[in-house]
N, C-alpha and C positions, 0 to 999 in steps of 0.2 A: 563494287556492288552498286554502280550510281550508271543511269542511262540520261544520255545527255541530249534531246532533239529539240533540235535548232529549228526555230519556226524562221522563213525567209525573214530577209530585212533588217534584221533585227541587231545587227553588229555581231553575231556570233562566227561570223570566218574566224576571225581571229580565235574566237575561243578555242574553236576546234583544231585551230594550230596548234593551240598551247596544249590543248589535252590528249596530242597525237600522241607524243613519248610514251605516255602514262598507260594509255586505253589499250586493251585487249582487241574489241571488236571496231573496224570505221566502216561505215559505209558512205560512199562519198560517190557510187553513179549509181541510176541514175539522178535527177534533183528529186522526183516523186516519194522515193525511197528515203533519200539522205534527209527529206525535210516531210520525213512520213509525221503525220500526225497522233494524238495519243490514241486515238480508235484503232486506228490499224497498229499501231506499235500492241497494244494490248489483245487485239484481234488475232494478231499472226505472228509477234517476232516473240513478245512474252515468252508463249507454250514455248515455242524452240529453244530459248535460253534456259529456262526451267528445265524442260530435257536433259539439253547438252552438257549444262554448266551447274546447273542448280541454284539456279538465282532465285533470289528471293528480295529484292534490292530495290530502289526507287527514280524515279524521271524527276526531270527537271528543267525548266527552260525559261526565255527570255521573252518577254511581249512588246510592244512600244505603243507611245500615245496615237490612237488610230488614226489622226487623220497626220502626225507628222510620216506613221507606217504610208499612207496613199500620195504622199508626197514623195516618198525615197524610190515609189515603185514607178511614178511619174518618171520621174529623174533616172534610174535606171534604164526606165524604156525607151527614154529620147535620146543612148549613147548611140555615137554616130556607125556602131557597125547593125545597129539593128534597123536605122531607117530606113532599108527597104524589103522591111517583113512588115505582115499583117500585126506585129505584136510591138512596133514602134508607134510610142508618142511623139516624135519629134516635130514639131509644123502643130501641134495643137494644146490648146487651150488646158488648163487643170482644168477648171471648168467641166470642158467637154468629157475627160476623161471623169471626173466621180461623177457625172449626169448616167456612163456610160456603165462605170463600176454599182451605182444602184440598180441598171436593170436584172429582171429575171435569167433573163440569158445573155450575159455583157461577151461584145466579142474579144476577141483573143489579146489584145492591149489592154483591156481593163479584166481582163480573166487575172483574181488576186489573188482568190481563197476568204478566208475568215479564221484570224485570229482565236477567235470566241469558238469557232467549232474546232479547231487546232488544239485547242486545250482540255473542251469538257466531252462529256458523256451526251451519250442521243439523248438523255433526259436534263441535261443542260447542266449537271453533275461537276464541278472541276475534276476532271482525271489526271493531271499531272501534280505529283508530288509535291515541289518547291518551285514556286513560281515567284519570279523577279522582275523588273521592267529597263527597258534600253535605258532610260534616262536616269537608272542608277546603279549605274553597268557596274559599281566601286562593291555592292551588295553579292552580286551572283559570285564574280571574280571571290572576294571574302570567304563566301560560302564553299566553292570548289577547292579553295584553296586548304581549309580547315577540312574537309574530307581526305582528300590526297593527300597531308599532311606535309606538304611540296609549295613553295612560289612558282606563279604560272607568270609565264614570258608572253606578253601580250604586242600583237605588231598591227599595225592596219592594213586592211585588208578589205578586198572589193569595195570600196569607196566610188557612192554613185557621184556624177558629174556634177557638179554646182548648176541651178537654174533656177531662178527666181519666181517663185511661183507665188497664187492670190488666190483662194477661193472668196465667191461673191458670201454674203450674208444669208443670203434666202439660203445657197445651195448647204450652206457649212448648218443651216437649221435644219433642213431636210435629210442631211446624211446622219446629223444627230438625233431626229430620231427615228431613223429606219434601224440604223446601228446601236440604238442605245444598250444590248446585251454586250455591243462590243466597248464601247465607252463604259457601262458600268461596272464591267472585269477589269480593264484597266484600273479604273479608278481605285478598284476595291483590294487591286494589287498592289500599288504605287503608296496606298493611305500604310498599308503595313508592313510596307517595304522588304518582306518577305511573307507569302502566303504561301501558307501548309494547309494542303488535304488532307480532308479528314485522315486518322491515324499516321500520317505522315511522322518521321522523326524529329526531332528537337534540332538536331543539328544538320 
């Protein structure tokens, strides 16, 4: 009675390996879907659960410190089989890339999403249930585990490529606070190491 969406980036492959046995429903193509956010999870796949199944159950997922999040997607973009698409970093700057990720319309390399809107409501609401962070991935795992009442078998999984990366000072000021609704969910996820939405369960 537990829906699990995986926001990209985030170290959740792995999860979704571990909770493959277990789960009833996966959807895993395409990425749009598998890593639908909580609006349209509650928009569209809700009602059909409720339907079909009679769920009455709760979400739950993983976020990470945002600017190591625009580093892993850096690194991801620069793997060598994407450098000759429009959506390779390879040959360029961090820099360039969150100069590129703050604008209005960022093209298709720095097109990342938003954590912060992955999670909450049009009025800025948190809509997912239990909410955890990558950097204390020991927390989420706990929690799944004490649900399913199962040890989960965890392996790594899509691991982006090592690459040394730098953002300057001005820009790492600048993205903090264009992004600060994104930095202060974090933060405000990580301080309680487990945050619950409103009437959310205990456990």
């Amino acid at each position: 009675n537990l829906v699990f969406l995986p926001a990209s980036k985030t170290g959740t492959t792995a999860v979704e390996g571990a909770l493959r046995p277990p789960c009833s429903i996966e959807v895993r193509n395409p990425p749009r879907l598998r890593h639908m956010n909580v609006r349209r999870f509650r928009r569209e796949w809700r009602p059909f659960l409720q339907e079909a199944y009679g769920f009455d159950g709760e979400t739950v997922s993983v976020l990470r410190e945002p600017l190591s999040w625009l580093e892993s997607w850096y690194r991801y973009r620069g793997r060598d089989q994407s450098t000759a698409t429009n959506r390779s970093t390879a040959g360029m700057s961090f820099d360039h890339f969150v100069e590129q990720v703050l604008q209005d319309g960022p093209p298709p390399f720095a097109d990342v999403g938003s954590q912060f809107f992955f999670a909450t409501s049009n009025t800025d609401e948190i809509e997912i249930d239990h909410l955890f962070v990558y950097e204390q991935f020991d927390r989420v795992v706990a929690f799944l585990e004490a649900r399913l009442g199962q040890t989960l078998k965890l392996s790594e999984a899509n691991v982006s490529p090592r690459r040394k990366v730098r953002l300057s000072p001005d820009l790492e000021a600048e993205l903090r606070r264009i992004w600060a609704k994104e930095f202060a969910l974090y933060d405000r996820i990580a301080a309680a190491g487990h945050l619950r939405a409103r009437g959310a369960a205990q456990c």
